[in-house]
KEKE-3310 file (N, C-alpha, C; in steps of 0.2 Angstrom, whole numbers, plus 5000, padded with zeros to 4 digits):
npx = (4946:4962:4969:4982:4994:4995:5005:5003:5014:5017:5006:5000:4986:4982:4982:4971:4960:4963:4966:4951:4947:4953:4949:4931:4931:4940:4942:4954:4965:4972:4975:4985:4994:5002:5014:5022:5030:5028:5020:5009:5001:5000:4995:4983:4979:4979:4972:4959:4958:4959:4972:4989:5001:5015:5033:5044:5054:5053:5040:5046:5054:5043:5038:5027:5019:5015:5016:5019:5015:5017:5016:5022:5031:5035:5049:5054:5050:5062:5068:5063:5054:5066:5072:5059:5059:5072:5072:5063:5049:5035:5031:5018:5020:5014:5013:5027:5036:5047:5059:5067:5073:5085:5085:5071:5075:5084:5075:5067:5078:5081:5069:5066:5079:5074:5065:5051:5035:5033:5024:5015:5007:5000:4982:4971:4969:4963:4952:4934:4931:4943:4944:4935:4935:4946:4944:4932:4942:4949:4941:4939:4930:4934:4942:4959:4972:4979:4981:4983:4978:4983:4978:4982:4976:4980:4982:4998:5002:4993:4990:5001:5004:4999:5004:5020:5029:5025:5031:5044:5058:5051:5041:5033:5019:5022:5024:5016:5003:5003:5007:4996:4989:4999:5000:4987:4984:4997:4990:4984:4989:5000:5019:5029:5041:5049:5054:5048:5052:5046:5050:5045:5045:5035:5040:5052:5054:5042:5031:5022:5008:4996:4988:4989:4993:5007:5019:5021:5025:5037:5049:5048:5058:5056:5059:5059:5051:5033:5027:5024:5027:5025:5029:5024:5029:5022:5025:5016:5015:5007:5004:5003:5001:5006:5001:5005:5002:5002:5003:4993:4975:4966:4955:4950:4956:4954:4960:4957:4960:4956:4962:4954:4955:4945:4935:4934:4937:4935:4939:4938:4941:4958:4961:4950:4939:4930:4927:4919:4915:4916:4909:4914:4907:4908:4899:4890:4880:4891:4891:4888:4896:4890:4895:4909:4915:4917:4921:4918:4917:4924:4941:4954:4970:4964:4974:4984:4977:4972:4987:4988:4978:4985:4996:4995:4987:4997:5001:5006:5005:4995:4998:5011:5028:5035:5028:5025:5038:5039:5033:5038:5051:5046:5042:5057:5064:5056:5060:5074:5072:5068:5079:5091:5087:5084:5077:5071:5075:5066:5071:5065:5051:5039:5027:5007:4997:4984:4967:4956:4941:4927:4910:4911:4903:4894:4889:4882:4868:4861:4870:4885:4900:4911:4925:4928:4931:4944:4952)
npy = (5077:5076:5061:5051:5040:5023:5010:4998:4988:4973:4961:4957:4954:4964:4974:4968:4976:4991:4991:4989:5000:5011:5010:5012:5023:5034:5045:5050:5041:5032:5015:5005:4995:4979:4972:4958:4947:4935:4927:4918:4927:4938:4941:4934:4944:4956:4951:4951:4966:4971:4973:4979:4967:4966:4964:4972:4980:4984:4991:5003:5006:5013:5027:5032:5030:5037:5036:5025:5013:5005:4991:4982:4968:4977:4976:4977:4987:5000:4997:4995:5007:5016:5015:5015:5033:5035:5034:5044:5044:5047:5042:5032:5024:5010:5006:5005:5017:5014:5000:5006:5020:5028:5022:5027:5044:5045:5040:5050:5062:5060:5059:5074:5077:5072:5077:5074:5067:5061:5049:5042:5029:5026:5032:5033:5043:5053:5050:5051:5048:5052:5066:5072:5071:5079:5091:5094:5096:5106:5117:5119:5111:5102:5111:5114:5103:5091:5079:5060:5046:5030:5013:4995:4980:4963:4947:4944:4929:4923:4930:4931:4916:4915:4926:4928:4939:4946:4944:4949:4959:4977:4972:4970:4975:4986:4995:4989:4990:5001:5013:5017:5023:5031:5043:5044:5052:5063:5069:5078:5084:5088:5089:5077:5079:5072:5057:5044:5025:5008:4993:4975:4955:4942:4930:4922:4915:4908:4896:4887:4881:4879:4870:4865:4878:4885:4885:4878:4868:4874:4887:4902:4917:4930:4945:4957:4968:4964:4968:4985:5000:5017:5036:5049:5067:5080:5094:5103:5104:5094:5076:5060:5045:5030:5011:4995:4977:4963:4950:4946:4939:4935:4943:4959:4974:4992:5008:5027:5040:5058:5071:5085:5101:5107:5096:5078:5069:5054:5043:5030:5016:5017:5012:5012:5020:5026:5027:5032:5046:5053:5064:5070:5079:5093:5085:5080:5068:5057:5061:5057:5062:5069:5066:5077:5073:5066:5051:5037:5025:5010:5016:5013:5019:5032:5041:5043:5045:5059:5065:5063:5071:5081:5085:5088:5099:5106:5108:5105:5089:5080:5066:5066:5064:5068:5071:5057:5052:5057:5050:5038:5039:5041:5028:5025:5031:5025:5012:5016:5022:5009:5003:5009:5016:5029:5044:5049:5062:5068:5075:5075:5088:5091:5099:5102:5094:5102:5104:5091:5099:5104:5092:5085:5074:5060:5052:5052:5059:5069:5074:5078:5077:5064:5064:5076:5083:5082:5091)
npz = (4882:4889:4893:4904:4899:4907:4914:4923:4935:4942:4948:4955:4969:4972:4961:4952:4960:4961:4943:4943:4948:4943:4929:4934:4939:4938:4923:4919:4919:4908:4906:4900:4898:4908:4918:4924:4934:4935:4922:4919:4929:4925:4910:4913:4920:4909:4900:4907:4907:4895:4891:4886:4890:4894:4893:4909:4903:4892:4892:4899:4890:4880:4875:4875:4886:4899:4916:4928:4939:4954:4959:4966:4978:4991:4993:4981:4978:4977:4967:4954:4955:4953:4942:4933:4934:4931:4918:4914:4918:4925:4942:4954:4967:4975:4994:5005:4999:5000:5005:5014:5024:5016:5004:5001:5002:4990:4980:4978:4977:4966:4959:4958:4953:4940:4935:4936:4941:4956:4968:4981:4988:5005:4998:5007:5013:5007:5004:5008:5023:5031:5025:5030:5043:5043:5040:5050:5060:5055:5055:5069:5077:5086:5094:5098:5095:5107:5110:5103:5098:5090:5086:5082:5080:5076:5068:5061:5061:5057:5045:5037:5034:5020:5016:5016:5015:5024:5037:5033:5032:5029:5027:5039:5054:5055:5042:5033:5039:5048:5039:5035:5046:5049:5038:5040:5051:5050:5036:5042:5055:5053:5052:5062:5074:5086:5089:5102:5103:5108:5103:5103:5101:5098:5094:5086:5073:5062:5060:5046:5047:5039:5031:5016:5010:5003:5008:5017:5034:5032:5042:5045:5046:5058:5054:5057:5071:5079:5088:5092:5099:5102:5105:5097:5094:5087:5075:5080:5094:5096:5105:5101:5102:5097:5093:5087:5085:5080:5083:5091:5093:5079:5077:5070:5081:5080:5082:5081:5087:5089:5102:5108:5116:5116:5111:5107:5094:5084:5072:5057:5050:5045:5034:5025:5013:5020:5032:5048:5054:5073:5083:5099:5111:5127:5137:5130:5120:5110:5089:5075:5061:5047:5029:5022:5009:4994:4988:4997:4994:4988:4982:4978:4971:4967:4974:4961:4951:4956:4955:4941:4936:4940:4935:4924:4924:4931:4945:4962:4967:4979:4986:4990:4985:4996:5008:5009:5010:5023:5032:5029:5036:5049:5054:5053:5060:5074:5073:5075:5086:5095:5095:5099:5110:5112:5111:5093:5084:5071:5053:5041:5034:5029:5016:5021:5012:5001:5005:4998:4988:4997:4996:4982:4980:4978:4961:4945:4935:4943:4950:4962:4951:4958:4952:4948:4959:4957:4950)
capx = (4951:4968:4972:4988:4994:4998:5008:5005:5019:5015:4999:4996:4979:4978:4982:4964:4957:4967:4961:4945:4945:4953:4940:4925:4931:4945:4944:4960:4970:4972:4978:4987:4998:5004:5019:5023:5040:5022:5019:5001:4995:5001:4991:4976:4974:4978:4962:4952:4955:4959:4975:4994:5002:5023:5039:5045:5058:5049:5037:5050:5056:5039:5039:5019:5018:5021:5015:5022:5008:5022:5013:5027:5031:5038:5057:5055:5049:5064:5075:5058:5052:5072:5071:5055:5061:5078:5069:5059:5044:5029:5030:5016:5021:5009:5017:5029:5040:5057:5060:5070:5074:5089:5082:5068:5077:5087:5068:5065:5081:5080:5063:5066:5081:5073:5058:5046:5030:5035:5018:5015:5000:4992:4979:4963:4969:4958:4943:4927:4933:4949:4943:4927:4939:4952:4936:4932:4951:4952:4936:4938:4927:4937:4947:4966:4972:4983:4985:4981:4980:4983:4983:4979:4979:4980:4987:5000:5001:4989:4990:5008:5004:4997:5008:5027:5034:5023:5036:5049:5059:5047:5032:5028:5012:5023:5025:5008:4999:5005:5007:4991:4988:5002:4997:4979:4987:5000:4988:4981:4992:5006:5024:5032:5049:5054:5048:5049:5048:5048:5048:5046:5046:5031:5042:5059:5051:5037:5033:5019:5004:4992:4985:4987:4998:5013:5026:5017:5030:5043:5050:5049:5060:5053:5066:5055:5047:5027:5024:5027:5023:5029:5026:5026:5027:5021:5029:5010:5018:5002:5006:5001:5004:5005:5001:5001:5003:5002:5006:4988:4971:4964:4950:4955:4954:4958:4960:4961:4954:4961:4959:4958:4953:4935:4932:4938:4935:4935:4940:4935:4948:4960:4962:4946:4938:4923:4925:4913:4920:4911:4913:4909:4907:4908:4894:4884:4881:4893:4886:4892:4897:4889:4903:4910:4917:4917:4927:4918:4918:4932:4943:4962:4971:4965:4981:4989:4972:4975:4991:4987:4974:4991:5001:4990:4984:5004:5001:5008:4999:4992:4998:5018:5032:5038:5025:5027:5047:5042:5030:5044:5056:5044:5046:5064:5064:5052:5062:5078:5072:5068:5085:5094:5083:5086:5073:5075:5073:5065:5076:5061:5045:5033:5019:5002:4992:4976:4961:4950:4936:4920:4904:4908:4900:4890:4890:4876:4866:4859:4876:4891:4904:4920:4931:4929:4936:4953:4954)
capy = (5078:5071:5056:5051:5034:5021:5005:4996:4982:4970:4958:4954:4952:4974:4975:4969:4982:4996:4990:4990:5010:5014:5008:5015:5030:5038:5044:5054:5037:5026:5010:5003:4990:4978:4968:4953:4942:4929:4927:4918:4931:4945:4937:4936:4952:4959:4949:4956:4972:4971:4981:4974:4962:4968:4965:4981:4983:4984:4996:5008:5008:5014:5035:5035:5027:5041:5035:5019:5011:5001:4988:4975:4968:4981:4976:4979:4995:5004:4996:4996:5015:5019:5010:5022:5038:5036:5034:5049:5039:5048:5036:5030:5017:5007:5008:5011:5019:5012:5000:5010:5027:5030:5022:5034:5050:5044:5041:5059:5064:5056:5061:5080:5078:5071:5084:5069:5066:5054:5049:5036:5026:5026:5038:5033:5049:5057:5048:5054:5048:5058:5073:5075:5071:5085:5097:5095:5100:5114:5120:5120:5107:5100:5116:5113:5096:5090:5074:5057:5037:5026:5007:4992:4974:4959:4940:4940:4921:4917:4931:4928:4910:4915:4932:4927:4947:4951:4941:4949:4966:4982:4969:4970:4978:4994:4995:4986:4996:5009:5019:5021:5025:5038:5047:5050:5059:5068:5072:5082:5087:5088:5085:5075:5082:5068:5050:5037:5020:5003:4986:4967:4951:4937:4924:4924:4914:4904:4888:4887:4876:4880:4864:4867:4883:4882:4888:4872:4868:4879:4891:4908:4921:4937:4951:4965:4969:4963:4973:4992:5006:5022:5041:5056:5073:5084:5101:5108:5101:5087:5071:5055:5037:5024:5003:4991:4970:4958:4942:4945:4936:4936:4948:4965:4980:4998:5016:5032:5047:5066:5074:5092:5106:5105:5087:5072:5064:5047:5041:5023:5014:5021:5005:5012:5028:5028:5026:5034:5051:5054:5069:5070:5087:5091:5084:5078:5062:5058:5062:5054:5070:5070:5066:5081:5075:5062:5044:5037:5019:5009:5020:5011:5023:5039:5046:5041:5050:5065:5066:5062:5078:5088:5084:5089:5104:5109:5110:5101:5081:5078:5060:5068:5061:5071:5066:5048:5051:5058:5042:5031:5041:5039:5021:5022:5033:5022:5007:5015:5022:5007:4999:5012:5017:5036:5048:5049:5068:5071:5076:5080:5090:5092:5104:5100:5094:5105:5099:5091:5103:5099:5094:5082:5068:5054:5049:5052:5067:5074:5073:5082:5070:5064:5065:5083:5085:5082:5096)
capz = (4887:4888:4897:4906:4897:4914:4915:4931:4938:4946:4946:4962:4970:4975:4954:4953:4964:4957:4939:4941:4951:4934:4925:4935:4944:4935:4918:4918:4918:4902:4909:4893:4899:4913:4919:4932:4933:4932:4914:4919:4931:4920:4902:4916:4921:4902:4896:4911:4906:4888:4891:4883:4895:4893:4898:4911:4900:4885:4894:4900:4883:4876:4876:4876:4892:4906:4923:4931:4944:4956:4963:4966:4984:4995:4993:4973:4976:4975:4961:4950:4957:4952:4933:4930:4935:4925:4911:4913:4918:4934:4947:4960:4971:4983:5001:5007:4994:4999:5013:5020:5022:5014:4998:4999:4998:4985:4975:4978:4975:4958:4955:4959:4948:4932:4933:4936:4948:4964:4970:4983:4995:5002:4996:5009:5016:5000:5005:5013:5029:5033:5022:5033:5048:5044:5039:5057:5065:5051:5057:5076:5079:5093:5098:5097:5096:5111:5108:5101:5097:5086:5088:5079:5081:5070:5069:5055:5061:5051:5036:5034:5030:5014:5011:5019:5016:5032:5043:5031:5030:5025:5028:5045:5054:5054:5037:5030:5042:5050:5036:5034:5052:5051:5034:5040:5056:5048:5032:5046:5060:5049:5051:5067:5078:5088:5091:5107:5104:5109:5100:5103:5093:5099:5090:5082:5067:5063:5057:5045:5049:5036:5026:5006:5009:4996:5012:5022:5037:5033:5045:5042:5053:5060:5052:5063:5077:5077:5094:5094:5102:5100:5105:5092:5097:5082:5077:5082:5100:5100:5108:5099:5105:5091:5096:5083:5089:5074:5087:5094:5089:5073:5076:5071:5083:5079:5087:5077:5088:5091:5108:5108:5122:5115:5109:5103:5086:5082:5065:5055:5049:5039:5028:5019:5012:5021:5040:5052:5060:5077:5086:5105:5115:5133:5140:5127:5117:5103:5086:5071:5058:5039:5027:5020:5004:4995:4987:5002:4991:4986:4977:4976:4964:4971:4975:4957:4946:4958:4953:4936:4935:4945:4930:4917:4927:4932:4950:4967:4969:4987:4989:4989:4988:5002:5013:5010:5013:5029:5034:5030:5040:5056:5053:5050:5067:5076:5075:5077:5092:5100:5094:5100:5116:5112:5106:5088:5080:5062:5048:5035:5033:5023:5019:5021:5003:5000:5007:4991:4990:5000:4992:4977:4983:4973:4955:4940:4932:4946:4958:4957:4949:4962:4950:4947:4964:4958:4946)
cpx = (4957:4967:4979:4989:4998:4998:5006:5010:5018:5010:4996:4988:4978:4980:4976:4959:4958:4963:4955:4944:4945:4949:4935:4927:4934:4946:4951:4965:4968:4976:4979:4992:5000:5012:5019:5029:5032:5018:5010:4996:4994:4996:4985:4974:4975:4972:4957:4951:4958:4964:4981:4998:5011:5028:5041:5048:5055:5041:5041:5054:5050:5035:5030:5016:5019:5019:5016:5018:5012:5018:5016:5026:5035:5046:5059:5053:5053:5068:5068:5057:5062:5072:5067:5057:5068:5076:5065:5053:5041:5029:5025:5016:5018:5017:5021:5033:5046:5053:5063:5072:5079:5088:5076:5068:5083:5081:5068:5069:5081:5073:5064:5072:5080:5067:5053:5043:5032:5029:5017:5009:5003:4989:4972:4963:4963:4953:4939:4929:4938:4946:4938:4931:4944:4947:4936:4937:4948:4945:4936:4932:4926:4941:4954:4967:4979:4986:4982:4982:4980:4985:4977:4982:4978:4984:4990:5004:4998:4989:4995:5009:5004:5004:5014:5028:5029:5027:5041:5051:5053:5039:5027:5024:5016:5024:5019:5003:4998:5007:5002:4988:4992:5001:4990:4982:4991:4998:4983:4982:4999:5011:5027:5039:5051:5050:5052:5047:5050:5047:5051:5043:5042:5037:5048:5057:5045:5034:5023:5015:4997:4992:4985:4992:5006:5020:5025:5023:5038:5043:5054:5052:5059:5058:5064:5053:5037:5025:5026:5023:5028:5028:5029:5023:5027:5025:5023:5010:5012:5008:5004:5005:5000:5006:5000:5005:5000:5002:5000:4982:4969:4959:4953:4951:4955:4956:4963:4957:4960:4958:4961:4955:4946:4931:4936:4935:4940:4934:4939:4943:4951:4964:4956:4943:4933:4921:4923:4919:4914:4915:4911:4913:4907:4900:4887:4886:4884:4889:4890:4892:4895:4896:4901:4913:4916:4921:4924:4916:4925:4934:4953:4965:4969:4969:4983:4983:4974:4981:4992:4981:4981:4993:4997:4988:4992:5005:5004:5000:4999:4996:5007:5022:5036:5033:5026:5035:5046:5040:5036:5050:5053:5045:5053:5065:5061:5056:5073:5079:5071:5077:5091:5093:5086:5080:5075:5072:5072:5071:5070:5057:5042:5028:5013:4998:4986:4973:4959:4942:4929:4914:4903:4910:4893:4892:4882:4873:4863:4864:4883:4896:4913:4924:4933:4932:4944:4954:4957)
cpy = (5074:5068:5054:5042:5030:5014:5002:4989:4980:4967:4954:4953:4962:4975:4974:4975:4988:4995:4991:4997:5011:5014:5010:5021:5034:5037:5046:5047:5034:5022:5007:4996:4989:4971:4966:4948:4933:4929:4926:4922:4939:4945:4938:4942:4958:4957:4952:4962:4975:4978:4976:4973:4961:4967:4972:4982:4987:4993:5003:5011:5012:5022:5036:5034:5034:5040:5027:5020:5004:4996:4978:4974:4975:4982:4977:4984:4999:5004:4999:5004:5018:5017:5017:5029:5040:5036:5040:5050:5042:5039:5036:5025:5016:5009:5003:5012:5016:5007:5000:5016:5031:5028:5028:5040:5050:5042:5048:5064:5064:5059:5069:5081:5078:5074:5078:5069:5059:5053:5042:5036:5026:5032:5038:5040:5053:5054:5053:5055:5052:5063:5076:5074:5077:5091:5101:5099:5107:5118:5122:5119:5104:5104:5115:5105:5093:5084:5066:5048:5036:5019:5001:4985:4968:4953:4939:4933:4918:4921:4929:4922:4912:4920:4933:4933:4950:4950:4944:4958:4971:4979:4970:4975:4985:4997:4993:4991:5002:5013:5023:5026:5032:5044:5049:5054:5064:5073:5077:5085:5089:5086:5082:5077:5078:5062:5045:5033:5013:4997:4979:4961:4944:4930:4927:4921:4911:4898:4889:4881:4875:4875:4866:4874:4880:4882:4880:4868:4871:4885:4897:4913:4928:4941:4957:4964:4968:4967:4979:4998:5010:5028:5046:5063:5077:5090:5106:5107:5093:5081:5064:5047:5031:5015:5000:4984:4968:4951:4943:4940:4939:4944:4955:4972:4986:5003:5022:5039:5054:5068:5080:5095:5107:5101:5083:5069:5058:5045:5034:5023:5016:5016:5006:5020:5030:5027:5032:5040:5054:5059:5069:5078:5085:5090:5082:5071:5063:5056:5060:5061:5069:5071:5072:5081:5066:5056:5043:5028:5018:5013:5019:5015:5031:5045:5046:5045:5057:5066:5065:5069:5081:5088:5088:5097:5110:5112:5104:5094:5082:5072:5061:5064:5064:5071:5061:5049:5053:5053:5039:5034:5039:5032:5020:5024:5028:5015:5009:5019:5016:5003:5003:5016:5024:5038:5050:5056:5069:5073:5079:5082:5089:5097:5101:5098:5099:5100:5096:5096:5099:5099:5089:5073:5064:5055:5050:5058:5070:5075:5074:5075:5071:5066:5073:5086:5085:5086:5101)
cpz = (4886:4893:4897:4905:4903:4911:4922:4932:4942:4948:4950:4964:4971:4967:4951:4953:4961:4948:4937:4944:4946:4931:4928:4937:4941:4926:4916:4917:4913:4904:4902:4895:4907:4914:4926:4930:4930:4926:4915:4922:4927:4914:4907:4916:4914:4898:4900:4910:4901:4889:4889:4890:4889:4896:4900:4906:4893:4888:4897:4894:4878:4877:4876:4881:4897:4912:4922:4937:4947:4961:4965:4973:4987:4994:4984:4971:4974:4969:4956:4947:4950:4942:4931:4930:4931:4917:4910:4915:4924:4937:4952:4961:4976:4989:5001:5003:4991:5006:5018:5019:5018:5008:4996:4998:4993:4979:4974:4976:4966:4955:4954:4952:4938:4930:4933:4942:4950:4968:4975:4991:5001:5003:5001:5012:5013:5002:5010:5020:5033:5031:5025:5041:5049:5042:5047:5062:5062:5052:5064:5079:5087:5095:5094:5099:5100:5111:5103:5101:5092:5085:5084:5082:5077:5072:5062:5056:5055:5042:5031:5031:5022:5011:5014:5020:5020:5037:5040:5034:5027:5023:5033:5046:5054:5047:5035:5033:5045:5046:5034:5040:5053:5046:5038:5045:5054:5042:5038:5051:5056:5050:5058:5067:5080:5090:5094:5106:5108:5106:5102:5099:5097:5098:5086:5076:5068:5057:5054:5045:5043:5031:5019:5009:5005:5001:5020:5026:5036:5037:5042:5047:5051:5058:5056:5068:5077:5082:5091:5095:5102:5103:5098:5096:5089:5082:5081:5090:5101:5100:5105:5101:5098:5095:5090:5087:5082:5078:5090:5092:5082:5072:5075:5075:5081:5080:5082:5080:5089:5099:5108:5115:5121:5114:5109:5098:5084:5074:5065:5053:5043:5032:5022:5019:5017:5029:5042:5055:5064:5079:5094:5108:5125:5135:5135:5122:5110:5095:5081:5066:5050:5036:5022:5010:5000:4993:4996:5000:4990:4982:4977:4971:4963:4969:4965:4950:4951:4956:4946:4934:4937:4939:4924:4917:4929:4938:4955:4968:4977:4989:4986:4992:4996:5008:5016:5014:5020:5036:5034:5035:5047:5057:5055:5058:5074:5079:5077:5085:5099:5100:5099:5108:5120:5109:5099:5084:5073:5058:5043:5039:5027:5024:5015:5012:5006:5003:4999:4994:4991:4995:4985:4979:4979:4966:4951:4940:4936:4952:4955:4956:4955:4961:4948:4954:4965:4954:4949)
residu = (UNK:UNK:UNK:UNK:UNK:UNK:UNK:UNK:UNK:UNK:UNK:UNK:UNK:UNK:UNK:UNK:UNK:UNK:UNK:UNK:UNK:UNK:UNK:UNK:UNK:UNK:UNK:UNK:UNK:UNK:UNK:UNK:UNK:UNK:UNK:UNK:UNK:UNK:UNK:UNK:UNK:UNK:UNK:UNK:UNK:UNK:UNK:UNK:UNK:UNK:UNK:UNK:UNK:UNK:UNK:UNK:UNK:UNK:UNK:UNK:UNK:UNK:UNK:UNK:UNK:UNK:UNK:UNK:UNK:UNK:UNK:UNK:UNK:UNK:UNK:UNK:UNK:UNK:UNK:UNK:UNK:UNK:UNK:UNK:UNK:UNK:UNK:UNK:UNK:UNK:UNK:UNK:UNK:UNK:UNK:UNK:UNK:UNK:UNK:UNK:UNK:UNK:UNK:UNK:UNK:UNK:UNK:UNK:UNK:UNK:UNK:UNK:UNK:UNK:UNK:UNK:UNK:UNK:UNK:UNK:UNK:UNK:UNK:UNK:UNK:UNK:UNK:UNK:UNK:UNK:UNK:UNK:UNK:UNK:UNK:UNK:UNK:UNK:UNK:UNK:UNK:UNK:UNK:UNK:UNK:UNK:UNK:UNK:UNK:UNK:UNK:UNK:UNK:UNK:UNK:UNK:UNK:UNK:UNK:UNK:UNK:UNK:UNK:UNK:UNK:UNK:UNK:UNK:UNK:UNK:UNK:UNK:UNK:UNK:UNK:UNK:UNK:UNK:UNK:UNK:UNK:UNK:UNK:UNK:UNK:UNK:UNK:UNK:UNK:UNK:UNK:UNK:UNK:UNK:UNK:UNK:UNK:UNK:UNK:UNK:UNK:UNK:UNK:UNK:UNK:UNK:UNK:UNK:UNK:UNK:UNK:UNK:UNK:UNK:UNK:UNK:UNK:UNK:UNK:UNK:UNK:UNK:UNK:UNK:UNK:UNK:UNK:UNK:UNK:UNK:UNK:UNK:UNK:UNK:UNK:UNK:UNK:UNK:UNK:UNK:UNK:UNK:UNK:UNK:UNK:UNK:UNK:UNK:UNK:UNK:UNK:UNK:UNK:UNK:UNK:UNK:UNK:UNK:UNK:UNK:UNK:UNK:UNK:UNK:UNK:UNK:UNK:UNK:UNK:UNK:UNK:UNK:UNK:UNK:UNK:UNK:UNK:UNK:UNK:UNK:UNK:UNK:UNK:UNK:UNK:UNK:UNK:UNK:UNK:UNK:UNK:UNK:UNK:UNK:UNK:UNK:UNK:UNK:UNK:UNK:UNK:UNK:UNK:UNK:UNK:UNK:UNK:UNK:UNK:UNK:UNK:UNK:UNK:UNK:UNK:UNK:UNK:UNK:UNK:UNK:UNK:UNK:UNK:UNK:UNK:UNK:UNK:UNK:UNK:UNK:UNK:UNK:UNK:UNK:UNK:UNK:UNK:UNK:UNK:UNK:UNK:UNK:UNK:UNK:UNK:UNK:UNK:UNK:UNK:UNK:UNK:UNK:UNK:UNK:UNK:UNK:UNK:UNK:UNK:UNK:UNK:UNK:UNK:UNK:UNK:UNK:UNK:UNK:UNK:UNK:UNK:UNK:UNK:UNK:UNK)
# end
């Protein structure tokens, strides 16, 4: 079979993660080379996975290479994203694509122009969890779905010590995590029409406390909002209430259910592939639901082999850019509606990705292979 020869940039700690799926889960990818502005974490993760350790330049200059695996910070997404695509180069970019809207459909624009796939995270939507989740809807499990939540809570107090660009632009919990919180609802109610929100700021900066941290007493200033609440009205008219809080305790809480006219289902966290989808009826005890599909382990990299079988196979990827643009829109919405403290109206849509088809679940000669679900 053919494989699609990938570059990754950027050699972060989720550059690991990503590496090693490649290497167990996805044959479709040929990870051939990597690049980082850090010479010695680039050289490390070239010997871990005995792949060439390149300057981008030098990689974007090399015509056998076609998929770019953008795993820089968030505010390097879009120069880098843009680099690739000029060159003729498939792009998937960890989240969020851009950070900020107006860069984004300028990716898209560009990508559509240079006849290149634009692909971007997160993909846990593909996982067991969501896909046994939207099973359930597309089934009329819980009837029609009226409305819903979604809320998380977290102390980037203390993760930010280590990783600054959560206090920064395009870091904060609405960006880091609610992207994924909005992909799994939208890869399943689909597109949002108008969205009300609110936001506040714990702290205008914050002074790092952490003993051995490299940022140790410097003050770091909040660029966003760590509070927000929002509502989204879908075009399918449901209701959804989104909460995330970054200034709370460490412990982390988190809410992902639907409410329809017949049930309600409760989703796991859509940080991982393999959260629990519970379904409750009227009047009876809720029942947790056999996963329908599966990638129900780690599987970073997902999205970027499905789109990588899409390309080869000459069909629409799942984990679309036009999706992703429409995530970063409700963001971009989100906060200009609290700045603004008008309701703010959509501009994009998107159409639904295919379900992955139910049933290939596990691994080994008696079990259908995952991977053969992205064909």
């Amino acid at each position: 079979m053919r494989r699609i020869k990938t570059a990754i940039v950027g050699c972060g700690v989720i550059s690991d993660v990503y590496m090693q799926s490649f290497r167990e889960n996805f044959s479709v990818i040929e990870l051939t080379a990597c690049a980082d502005l850090d010479e010695g974490r680039m050289n490390e993760m070239a010997q871990r996975y005995h792949i060439k350790a390149m300057d981008y330049e030098d990689i974007l200059k090399d015509d056998s290479i076609e998929l770019i695996i953008n795993l820089t910070s968030p505010k390097a997404h879009y120069a880098l994203s843009k680099q690739a695509i000029l060159k003729g180069k498939h792009v998937y970019s960890e989240k969020m694509m851009a950070v900020t809207y107006e860069e984004g459909k300028d990716l898209c624009v560009l990508a559509t122009e240079h006849q290149v796939r634009f692909g971007a995270a997160p993909d846990t939507f593909l996982g067991g969890g969501i896909q046994t989740a939207r099973y359930a809807v597309a089934h009329g499990l819980m009837g029609n779905v009226l409305s819903g939540l979604l809320s998380l809570t977290r102390d980037y107090g203390v993760f930010g010590e280590n990783l600054p660009h959560l206090f920064q632009n395009g870091g904060s919990v609405l960006y880091d995590m609610g992207g994924y919180y909005l992909t799994a609802v939208c890869s399943i109610l689909g597109s949002v029409k108008r969205v009300s929100a609110f936001g506040a700021r714990t702290e205008t900066s914050h002074k790092v406390t952490r003993v051995g941290s490299p940022f140790f007493g410097k003050e770091i200033p909040l660029e966003e909002d760590n509070i927000v609440t929002a509502i989204l009205e879908f075009e399918n008219k449901a209701l959804v209430t989104l909460h995330l809080n970054s200034g709370t305790i460490i412990n982390e809480n988190y809410h992902l259910e639907l409410y329809g006219d017949k049930g309600i289902l409760r989703m796991g966290d859509p940080n991982t592939f393999c959260g629990e989808v519970v379904l409750e009826k009227a009047q009876n005890q809720p029942v947790i639901l056999p996963f329908t599909h599966g990638f129900q382990k780690q599987s970073r990299g997902l999205g970027a082999a499905e789109m990588a079988w899409s390309i080869l196979d000459g069909r629409p990827h799942r984990a679309s850019m036009e999706m992703a643009l429409h995530v970063l829109e409700i963001i971009h919405g989100i906060f200009t509606s609290a700045d603004s403290e008008k309701i703010y109206v959509m501009e994009t849509k998107f159409e639904l990705p295919k379900p992955l088809p139910e049933g290939f679940i596990g691994e080994g000669f008696w079990a259908a292979k995952e991977e053969s679900a992205l064909l």
